[in-house]
Structures are given as structure tokens and as C-alpha cells.
PDB file of N, CA, C and O in Angstrom:
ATOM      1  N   UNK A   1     113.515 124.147  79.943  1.00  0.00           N
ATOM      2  CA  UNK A   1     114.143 122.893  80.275  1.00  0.00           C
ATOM      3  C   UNK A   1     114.540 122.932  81.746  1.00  0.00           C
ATOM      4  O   UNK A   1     114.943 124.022  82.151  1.00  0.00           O
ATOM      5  N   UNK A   2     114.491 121.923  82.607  1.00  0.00           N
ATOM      6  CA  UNK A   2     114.947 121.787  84.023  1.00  0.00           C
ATOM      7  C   UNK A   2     115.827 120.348  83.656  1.00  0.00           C
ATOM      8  O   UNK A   2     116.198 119.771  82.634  1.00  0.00           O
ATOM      9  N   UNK A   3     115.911 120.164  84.985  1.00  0.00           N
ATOM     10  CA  UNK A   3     116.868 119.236  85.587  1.00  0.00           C
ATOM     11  C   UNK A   3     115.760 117.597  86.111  1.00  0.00           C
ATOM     12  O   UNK A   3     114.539 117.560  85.965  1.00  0.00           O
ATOM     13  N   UNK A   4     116.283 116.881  86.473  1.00  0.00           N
ATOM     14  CA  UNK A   4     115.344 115.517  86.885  1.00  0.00           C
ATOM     15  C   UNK A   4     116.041 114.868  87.737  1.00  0.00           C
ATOM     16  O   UNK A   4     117.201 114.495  87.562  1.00  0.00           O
ATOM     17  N   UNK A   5     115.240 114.664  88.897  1.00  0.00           N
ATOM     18  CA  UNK A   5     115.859 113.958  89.746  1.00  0.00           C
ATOM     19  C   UNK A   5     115.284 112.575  89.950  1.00  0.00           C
ATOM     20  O   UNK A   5     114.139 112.770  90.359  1.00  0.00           O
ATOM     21  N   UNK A   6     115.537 111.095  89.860  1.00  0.00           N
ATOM     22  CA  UNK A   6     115.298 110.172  90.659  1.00  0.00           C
ATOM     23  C   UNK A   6     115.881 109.502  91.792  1.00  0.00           C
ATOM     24  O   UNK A   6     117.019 109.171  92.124  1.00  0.00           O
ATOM     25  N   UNK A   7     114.414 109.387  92.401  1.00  0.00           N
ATOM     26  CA  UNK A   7     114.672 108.702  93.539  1.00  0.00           C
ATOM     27  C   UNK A   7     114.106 107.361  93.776  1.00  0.00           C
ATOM     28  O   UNK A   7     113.020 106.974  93.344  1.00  0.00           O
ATOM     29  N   UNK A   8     114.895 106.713  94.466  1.00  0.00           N
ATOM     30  CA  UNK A   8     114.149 104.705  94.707  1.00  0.00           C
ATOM     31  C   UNK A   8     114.578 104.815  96.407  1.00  0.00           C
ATOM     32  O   UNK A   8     115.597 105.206  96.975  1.00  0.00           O
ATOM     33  N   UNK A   9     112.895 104.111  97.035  1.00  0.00           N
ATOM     34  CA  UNK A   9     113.203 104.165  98.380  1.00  0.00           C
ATOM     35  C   UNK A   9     112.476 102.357  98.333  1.00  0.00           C
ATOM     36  O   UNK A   9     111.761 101.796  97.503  1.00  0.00           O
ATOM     37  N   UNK A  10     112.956 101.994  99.367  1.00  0.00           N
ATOM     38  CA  UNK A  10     112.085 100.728  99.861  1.00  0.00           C
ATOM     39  C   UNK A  10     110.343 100.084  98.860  1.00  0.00           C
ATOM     40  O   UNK A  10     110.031  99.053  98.264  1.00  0.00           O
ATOM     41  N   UNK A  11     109.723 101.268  99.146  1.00  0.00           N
ATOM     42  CA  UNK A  11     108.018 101.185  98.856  1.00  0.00           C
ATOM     43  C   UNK A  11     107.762 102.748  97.645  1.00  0.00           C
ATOM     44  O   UNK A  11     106.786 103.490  97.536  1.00  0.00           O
ATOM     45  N   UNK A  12     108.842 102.750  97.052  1.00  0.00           N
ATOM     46  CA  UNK A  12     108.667 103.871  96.474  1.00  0.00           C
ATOM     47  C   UNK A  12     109.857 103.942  95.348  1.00  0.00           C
ATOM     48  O   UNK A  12     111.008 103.508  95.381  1.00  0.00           O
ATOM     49  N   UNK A  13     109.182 104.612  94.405  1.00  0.00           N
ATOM     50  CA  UNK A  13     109.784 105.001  93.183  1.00  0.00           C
ATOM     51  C   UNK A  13     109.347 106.998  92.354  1.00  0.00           C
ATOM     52  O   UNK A  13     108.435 107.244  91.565  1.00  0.00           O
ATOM     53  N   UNK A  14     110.205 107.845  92.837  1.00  0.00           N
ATOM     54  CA  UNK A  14     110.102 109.219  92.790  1.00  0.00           C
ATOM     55  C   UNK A  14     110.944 109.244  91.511  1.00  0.00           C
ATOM     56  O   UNK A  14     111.863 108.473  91.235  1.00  0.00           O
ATOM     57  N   UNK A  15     110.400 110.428  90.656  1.00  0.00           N
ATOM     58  CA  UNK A  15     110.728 110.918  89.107  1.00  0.00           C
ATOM     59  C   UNK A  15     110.697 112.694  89.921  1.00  0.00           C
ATOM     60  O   UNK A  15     109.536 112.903  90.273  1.00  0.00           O
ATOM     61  N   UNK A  16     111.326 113.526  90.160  1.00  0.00           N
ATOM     62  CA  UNK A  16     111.221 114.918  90.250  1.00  0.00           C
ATOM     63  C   UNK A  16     111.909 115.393  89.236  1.00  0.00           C
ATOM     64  O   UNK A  16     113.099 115.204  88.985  1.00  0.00           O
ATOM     65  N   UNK A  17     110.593 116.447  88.258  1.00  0.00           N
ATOM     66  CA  UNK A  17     111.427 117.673  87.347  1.00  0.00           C
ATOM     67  C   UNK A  17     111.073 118.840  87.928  1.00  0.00           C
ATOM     68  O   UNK A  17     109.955 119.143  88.343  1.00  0.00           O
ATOM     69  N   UNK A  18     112.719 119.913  87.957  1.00  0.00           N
ATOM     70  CA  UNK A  18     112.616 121.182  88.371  1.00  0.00           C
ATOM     71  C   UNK A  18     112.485 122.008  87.214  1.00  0.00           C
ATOM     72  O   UNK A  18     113.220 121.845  86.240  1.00  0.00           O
ATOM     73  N   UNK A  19     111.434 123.047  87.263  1.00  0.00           N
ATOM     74  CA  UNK A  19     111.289 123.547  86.445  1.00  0.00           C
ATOM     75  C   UNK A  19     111.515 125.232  87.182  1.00  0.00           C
ATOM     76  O   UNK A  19     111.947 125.328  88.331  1.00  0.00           O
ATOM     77  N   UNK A  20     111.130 126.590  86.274  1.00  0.00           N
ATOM     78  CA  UNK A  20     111.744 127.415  86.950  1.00  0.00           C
ATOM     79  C   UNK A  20     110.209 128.584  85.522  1.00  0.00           C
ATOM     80  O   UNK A  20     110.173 129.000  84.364  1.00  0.00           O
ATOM     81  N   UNK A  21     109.275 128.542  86.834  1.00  0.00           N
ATOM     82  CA  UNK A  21     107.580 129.242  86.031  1.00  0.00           C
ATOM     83  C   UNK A  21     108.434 130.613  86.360  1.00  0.00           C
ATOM     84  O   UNK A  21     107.898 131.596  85.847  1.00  0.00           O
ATOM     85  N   UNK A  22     109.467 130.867  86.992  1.00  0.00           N
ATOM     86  CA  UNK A  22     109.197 132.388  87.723  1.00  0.00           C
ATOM     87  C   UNK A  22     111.150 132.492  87.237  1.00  0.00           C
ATOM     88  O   UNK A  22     111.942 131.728  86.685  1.00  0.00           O
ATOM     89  N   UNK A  23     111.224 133.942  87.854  1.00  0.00           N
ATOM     90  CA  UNK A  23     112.677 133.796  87.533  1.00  0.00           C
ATOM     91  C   UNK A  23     113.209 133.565  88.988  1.00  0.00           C
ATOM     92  O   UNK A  23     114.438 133.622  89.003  1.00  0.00           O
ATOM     93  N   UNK A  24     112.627 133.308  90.277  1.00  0.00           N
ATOM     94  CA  UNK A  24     113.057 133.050  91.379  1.00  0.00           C
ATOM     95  C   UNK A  24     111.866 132.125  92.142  1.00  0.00           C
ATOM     96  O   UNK A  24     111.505 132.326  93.301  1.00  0.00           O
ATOM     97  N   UNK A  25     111.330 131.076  91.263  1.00  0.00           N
ATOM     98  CA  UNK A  25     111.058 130.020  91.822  1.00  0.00           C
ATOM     99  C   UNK A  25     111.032 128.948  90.878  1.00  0.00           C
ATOM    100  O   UNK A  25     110.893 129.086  89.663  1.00  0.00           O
ATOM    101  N   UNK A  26     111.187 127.770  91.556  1.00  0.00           N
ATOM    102  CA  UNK A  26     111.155 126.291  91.166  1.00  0.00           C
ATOM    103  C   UNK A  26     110.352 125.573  91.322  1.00  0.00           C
ATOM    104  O   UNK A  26     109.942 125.317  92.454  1.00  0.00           O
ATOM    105  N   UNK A  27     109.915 125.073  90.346  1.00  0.00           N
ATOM    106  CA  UNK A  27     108.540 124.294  90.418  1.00  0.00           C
ATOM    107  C   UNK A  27     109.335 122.806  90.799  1.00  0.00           C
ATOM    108  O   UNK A  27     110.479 122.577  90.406  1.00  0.00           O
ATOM    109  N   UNK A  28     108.554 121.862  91.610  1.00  0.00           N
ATOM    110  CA  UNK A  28     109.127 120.322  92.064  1.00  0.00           C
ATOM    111  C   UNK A  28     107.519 119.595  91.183  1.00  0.00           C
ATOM    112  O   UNK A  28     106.404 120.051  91.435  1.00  0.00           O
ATOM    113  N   UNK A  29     107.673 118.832  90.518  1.00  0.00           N
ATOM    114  CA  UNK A  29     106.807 118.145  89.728  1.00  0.00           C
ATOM    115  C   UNK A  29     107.387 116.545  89.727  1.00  0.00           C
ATOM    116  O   UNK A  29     108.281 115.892  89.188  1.00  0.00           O
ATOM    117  N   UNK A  30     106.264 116.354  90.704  1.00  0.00           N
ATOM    118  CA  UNK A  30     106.492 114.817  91.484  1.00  0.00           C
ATOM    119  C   UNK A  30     105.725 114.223  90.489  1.00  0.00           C
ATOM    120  O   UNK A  30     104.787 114.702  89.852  1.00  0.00           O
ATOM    121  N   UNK A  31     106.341 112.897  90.420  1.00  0.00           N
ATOM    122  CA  UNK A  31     105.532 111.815  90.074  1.00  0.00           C
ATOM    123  C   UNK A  31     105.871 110.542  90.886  1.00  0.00           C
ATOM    124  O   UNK A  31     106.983 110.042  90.713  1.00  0.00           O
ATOM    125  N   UNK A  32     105.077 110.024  91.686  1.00  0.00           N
ATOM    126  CA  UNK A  32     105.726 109.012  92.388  1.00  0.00           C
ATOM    127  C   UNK A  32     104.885 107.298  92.029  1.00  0.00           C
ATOM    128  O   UNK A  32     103.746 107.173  91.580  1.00  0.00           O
ATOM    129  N   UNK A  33     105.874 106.121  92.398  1.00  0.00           N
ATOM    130  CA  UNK A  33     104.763 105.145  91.931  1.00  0.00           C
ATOM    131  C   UNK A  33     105.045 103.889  93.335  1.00  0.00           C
ATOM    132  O   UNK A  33     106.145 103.342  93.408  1.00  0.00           O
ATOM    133  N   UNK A  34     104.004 103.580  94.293  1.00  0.00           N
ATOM    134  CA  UNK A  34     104.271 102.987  95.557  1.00  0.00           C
ATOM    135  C   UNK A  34     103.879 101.958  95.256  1.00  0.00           C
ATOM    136  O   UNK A  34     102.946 101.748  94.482  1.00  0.00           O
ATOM    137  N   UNK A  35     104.713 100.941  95.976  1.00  0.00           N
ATOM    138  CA  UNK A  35     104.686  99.405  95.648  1.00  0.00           C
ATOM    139  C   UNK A  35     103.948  98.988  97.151  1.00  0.00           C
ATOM    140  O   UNK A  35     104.422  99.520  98.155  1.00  0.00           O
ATOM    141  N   UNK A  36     103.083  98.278  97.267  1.00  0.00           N
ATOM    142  CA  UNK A  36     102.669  97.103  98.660  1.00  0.00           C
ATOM    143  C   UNK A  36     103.978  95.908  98.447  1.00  0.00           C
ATOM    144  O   UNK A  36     104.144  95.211  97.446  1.00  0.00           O
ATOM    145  N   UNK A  37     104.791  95.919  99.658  1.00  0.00           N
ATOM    146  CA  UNK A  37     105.597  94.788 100.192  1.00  0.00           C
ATOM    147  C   UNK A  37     104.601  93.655 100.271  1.00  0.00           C
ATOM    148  O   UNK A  37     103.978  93.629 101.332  1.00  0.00           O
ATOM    149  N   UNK A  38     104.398  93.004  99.665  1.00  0.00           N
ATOM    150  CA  UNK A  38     103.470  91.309 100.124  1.00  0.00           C
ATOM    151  C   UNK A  38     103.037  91.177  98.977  1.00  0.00           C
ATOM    152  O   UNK A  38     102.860  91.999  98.078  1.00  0.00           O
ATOM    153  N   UNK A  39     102.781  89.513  99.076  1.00  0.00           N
ATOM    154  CA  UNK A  39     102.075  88.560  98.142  1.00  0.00           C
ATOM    155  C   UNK A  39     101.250  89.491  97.633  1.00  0.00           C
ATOM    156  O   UNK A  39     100.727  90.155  98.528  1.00  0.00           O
ATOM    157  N   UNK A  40     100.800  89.921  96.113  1.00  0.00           N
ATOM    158  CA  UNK A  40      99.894  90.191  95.079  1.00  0.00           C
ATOM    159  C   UNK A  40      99.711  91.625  96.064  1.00  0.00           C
ATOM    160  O   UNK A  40      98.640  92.154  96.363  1.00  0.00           O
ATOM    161  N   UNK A  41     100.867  91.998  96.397  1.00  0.00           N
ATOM    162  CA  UNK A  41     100.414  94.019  96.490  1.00  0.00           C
ATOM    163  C   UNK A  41     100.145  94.446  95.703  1.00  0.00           C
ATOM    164  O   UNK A  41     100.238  93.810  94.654  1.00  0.00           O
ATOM    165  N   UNK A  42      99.743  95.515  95.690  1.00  0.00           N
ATOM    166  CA  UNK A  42      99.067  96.966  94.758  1.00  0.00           C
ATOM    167  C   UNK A  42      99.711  97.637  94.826  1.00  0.00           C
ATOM    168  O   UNK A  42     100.418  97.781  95.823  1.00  0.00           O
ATOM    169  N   UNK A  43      99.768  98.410  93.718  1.00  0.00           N
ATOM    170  CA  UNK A  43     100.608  99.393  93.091  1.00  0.00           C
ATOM    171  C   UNK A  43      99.911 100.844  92.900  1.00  0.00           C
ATOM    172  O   UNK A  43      98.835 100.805  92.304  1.00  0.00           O
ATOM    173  N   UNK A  44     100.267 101.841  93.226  1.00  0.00           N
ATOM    174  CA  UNK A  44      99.542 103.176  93.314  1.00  0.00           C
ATOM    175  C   UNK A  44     100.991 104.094  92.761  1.00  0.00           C
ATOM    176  O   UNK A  44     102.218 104.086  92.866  1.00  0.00           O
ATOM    177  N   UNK A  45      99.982 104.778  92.179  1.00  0.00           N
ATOM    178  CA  UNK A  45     100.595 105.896  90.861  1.00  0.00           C
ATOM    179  C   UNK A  45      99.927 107.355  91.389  1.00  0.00           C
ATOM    180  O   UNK A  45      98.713 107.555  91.332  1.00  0.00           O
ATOM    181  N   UNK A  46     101.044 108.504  91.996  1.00  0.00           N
ATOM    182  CA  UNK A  46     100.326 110.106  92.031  1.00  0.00           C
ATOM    183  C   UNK A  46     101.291 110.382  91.531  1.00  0.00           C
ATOM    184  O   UNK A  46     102.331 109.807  91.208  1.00  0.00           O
ATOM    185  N   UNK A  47     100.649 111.891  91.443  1.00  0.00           N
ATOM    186  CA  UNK A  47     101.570 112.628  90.946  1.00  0.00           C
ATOM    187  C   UNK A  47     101.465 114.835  91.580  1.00  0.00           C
ATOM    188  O   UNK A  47     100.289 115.143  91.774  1.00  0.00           O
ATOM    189  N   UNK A  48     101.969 115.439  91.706  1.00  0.00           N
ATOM    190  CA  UNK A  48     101.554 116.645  92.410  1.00  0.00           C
ATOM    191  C   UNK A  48     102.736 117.552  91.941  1.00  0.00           C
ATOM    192  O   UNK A  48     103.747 117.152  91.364  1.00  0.00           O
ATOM    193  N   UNK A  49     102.396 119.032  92.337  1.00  0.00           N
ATOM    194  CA  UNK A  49     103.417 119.985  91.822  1.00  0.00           C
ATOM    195  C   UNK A  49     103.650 120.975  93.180  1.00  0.00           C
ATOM    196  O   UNK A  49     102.744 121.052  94.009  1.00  0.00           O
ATOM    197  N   UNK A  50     104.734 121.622  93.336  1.00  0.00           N
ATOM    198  CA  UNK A  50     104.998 122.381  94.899  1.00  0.00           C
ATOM    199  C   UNK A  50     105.479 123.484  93.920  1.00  0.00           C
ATOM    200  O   UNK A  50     105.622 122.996  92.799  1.00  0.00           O
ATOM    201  N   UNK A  51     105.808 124.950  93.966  1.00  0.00           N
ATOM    202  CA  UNK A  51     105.974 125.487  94.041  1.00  0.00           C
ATOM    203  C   UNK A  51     107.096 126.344  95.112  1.00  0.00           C
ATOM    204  O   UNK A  51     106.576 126.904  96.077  1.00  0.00           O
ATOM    205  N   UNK A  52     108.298 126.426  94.983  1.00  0.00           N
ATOM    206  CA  UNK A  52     109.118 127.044  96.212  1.00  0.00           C
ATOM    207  C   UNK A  52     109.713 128.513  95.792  1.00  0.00           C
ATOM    208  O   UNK A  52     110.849 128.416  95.329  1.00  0.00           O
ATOM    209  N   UNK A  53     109.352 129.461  95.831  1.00  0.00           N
ATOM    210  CA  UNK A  53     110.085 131.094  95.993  1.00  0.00           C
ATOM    211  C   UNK A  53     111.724 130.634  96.489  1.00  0.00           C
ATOM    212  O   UNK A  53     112.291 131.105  97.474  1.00  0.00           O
ATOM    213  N   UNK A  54     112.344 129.540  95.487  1.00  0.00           N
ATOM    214  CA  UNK A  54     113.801 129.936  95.777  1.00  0.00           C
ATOM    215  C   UNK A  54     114.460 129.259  94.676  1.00  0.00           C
ATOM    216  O   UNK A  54     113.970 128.130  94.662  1.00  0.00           O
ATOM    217  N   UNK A  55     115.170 129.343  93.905  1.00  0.00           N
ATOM    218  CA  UNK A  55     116.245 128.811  93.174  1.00  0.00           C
ATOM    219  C   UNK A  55     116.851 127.523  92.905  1.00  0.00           C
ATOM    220  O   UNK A  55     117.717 127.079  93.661  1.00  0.00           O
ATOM    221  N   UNK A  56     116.517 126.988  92.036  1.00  0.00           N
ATOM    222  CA  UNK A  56     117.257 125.086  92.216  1.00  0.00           C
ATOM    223  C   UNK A  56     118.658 125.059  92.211  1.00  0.00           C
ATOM    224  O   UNK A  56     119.540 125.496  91.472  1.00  0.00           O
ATOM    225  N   UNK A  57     118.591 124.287  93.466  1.00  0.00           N
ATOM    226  CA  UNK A  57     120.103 124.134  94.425  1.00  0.00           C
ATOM    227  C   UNK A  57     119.825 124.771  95.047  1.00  0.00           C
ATOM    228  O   UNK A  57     120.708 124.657  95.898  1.00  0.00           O
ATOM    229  N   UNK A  58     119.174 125.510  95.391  1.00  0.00           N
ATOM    230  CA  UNK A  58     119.588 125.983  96.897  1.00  0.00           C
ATOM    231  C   UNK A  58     118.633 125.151  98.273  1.00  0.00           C
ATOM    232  O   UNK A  58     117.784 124.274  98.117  1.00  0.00           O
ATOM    233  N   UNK A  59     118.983 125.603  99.262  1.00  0.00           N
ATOM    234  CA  UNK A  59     118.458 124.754 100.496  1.00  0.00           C
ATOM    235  C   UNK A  59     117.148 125.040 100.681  1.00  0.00           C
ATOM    236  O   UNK A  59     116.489 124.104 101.134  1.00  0.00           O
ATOM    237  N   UNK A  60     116.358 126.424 100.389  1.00  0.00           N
ATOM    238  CA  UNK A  60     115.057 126.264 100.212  1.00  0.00           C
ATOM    239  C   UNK A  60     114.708 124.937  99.195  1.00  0.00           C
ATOM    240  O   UNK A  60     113.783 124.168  99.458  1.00  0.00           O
ATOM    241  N   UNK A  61     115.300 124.831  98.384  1.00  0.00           N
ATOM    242  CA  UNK A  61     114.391 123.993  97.207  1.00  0.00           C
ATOM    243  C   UNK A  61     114.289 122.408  98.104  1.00  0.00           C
ATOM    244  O   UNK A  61     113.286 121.733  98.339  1.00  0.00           O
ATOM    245  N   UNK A  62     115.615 122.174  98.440  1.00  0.00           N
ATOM    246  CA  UNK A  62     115.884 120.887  99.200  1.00  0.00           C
ATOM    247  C   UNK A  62     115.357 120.523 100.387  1.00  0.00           C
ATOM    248  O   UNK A  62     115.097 119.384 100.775  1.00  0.00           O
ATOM    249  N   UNK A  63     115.208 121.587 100.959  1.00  0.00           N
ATOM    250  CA  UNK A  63     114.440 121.100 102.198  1.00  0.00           C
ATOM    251  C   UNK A  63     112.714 121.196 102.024  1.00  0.00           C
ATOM    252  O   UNK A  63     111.837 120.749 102.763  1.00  0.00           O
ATOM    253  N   UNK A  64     112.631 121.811 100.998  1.00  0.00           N
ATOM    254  CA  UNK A  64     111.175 121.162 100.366  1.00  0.00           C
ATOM    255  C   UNK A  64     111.020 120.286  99.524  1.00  0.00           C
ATOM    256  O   UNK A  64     109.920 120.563  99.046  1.00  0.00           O
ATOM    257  N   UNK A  65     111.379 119.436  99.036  1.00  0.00           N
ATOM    258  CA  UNK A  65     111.659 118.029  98.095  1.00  0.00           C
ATOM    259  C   UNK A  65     111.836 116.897  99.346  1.00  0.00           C
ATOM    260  O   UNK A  65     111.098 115.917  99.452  1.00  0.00           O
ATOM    261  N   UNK A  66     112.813 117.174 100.161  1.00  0.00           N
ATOM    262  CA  UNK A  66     112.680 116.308 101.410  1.00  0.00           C
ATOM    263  C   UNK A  66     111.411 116.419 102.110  1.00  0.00           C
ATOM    264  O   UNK A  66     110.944 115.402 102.622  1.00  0.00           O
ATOM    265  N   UNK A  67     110.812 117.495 102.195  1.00  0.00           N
ATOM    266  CA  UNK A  67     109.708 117.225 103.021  1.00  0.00           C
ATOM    267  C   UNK A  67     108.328 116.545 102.241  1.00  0.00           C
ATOM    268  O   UNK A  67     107.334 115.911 102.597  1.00  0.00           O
ATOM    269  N   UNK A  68     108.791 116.981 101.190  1.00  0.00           N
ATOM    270  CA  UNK A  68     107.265 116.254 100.474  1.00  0.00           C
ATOM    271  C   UNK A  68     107.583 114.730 100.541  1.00  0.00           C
ATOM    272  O   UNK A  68     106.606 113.982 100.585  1.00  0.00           O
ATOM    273  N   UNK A  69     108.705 114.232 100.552  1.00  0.00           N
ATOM    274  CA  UNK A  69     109.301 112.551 100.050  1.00  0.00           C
ATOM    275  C   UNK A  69     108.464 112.234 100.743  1.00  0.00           C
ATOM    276  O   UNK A  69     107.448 111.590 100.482  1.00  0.00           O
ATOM    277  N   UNK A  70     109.044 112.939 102.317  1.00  0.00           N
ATOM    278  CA  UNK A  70     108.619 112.361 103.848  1.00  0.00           C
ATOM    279  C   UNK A  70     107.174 112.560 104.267  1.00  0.00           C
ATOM    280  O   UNK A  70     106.627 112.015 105.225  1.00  0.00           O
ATOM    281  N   UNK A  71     106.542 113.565 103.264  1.00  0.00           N
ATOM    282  CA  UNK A  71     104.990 113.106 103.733  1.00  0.00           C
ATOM    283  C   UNK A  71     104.317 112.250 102.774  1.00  0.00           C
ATOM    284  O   UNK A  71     103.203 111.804 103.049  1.00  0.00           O
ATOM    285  N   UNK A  72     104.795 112.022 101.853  1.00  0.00           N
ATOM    286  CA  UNK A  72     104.217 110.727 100.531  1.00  0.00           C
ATOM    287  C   UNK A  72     104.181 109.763 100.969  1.00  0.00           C
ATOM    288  O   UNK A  72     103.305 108.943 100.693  1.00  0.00           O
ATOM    289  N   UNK A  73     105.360 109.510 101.997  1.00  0.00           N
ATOM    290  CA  UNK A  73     106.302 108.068 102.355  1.00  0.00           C
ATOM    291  C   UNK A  73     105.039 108.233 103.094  1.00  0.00           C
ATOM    292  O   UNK A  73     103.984 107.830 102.604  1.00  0.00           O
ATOM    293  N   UNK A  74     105.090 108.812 104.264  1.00  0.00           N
ATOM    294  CA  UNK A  74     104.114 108.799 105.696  1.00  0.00           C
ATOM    295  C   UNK A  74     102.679 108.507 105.043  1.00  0.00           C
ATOM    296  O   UNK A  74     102.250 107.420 105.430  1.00  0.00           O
ATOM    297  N   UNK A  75     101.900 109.109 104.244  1.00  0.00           N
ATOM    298  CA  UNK A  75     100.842 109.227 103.739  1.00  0.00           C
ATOM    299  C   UNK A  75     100.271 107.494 103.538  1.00  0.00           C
ATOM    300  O   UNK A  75      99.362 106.764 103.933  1.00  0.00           O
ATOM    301  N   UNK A  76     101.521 107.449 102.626  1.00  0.00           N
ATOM    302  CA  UNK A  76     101.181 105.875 101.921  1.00  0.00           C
ATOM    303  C   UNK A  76     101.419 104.774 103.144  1.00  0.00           C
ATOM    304  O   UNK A  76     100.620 103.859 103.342  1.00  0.00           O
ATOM    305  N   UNK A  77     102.172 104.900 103.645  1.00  0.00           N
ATOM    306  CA  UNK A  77     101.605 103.923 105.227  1.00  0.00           C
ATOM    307  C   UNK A  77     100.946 104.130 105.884  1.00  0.00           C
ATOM    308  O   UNK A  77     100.611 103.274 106.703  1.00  0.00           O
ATOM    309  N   UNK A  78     100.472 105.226 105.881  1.00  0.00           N
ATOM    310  CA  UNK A  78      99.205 105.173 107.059  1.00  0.00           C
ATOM    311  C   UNK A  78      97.610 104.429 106.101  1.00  0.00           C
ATOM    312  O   UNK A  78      96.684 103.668 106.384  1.00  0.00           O
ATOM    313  N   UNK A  79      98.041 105.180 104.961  1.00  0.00           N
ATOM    314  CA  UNK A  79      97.164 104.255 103.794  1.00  0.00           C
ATOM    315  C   UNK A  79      97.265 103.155 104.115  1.00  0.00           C
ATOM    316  O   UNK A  79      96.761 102.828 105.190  1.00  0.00           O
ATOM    317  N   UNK A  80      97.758 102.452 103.538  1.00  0.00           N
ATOM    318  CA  UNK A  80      98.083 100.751 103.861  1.00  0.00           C
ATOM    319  C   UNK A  80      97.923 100.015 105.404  1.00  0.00           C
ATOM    320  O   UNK A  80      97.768  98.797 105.491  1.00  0.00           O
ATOM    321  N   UNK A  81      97.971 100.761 106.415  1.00  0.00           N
ATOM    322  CA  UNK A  81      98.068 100.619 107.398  1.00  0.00           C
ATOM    323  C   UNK A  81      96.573 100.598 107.585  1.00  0.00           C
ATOM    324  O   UNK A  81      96.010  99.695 108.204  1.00  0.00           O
ATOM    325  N   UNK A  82      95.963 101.587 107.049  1.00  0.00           N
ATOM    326  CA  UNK A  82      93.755 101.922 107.395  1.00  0.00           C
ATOM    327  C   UNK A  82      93.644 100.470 106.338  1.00  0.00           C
ATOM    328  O   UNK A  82      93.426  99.343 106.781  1.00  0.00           O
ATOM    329  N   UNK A  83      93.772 100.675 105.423  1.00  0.00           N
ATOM    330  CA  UNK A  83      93.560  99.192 104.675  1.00  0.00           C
ATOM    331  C   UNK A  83      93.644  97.666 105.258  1.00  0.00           C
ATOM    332  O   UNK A  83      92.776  96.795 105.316  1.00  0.00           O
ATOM    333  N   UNK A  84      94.537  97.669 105.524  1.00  0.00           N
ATOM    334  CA  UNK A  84      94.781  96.366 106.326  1.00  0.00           C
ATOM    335  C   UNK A  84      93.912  96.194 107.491  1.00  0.00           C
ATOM    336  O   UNK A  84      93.575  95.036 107.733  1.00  0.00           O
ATOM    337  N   UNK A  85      93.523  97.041 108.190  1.00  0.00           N
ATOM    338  CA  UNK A  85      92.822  97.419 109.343  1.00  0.00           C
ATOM    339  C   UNK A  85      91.448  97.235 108.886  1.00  0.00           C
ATOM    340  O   UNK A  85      90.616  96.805 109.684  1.00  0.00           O
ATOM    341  N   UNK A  86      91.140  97.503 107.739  1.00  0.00           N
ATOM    342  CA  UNK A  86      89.853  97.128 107.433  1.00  0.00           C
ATOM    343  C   UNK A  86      89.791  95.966 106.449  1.00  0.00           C
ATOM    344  O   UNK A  86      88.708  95.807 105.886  1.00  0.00           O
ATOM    345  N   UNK A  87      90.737  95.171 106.169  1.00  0.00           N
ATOM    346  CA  UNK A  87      90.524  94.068 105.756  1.00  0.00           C
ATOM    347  C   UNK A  87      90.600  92.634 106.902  1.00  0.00           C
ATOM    348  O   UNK A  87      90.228  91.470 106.746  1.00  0.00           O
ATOM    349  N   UNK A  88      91.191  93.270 107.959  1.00  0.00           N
ATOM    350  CA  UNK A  88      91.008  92.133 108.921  1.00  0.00           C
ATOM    351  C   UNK A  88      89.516  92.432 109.745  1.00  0.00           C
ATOM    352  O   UNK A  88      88.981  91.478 110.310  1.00  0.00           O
ATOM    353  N   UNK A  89      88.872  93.786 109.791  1.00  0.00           N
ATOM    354  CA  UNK A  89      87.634  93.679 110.250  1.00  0.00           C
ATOM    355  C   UNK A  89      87.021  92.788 109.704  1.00  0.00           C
ATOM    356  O   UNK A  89      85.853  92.559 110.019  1.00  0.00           O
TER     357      UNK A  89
END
């Protein structure tokens, strides 16, 4: 059994369960679901697993949960961003 974290950002909806495969690591098991801001956006559903060599709660675990948010977040706009770019070509 682990713990679950949600998160709600702007263009985003995060589900994280910590799980614990090792006796000194934490598994982060993302599931995230990104919304398009505008008339008849699209909706995109991933999901991925990290692995961290440190303990839930501690600042290893956290400063890897923050960094994945922040490259999902980044990822999915630059997505949307090539999209748009090729729908006005």
C-alpha cells in the first residue's frame, strides 16, 4: 500500500501513487490527463513510472515529482504549440 497524491494545475490533472518496490526506494506512478484551453480542445491521457533511491517524504522524492510535473507541463506545450503551428500551415 502507498500513499496518493493529487494534483490540478491550469491544463492539467496529476493522480501520483507512491509505492516503495525496494526498502529504500519509491516508486512515483504518474497518471496525468491534459486539457487544450479553447473551443472543442483535446484531451490527452499518459501515464509513466520514476523510480527514486530515496524514501517518501523525503526531498529526494520531492524534488523528483516536481521535476517530472515541470517536464509534462513543458512537454505538453510545446506539443500544442508544434500543433497549432501546423494547423495554421
Amino acid at each position: 500500500m502507498g500513499e496518493t497524491i493529487r494534483i490540478e494545475v491550469l491544463e492539467a490533472e496529476y493522480l501520483i501513487r507512491l509505492a516503495r518496490p525496494t526498502a529504500t526506494t519509491t516508486r512515483l506512478r504518474i497518471q496525468a490527463v491534459f486539457r487544450e484551453n479553447r473551443p472543442a480542445g483535446g484531451t490527452w491521457w499518459s501515464s509513466w513510472e520514476v523510480d527514486v533511491a530515496a524514501l517518501p517524504g523525503s526531498a529526494e522524492v520531492g524534488r523528483a515529482l516536481v521535476a517530472e510535473l515541470t517536464h509534462s507541463r513543458a512537454s505538453f506545450t510545446a506539443a500544442l504549440a508544434d500543433a497549432r503551428w501546423t494547423e495554421a500551415a
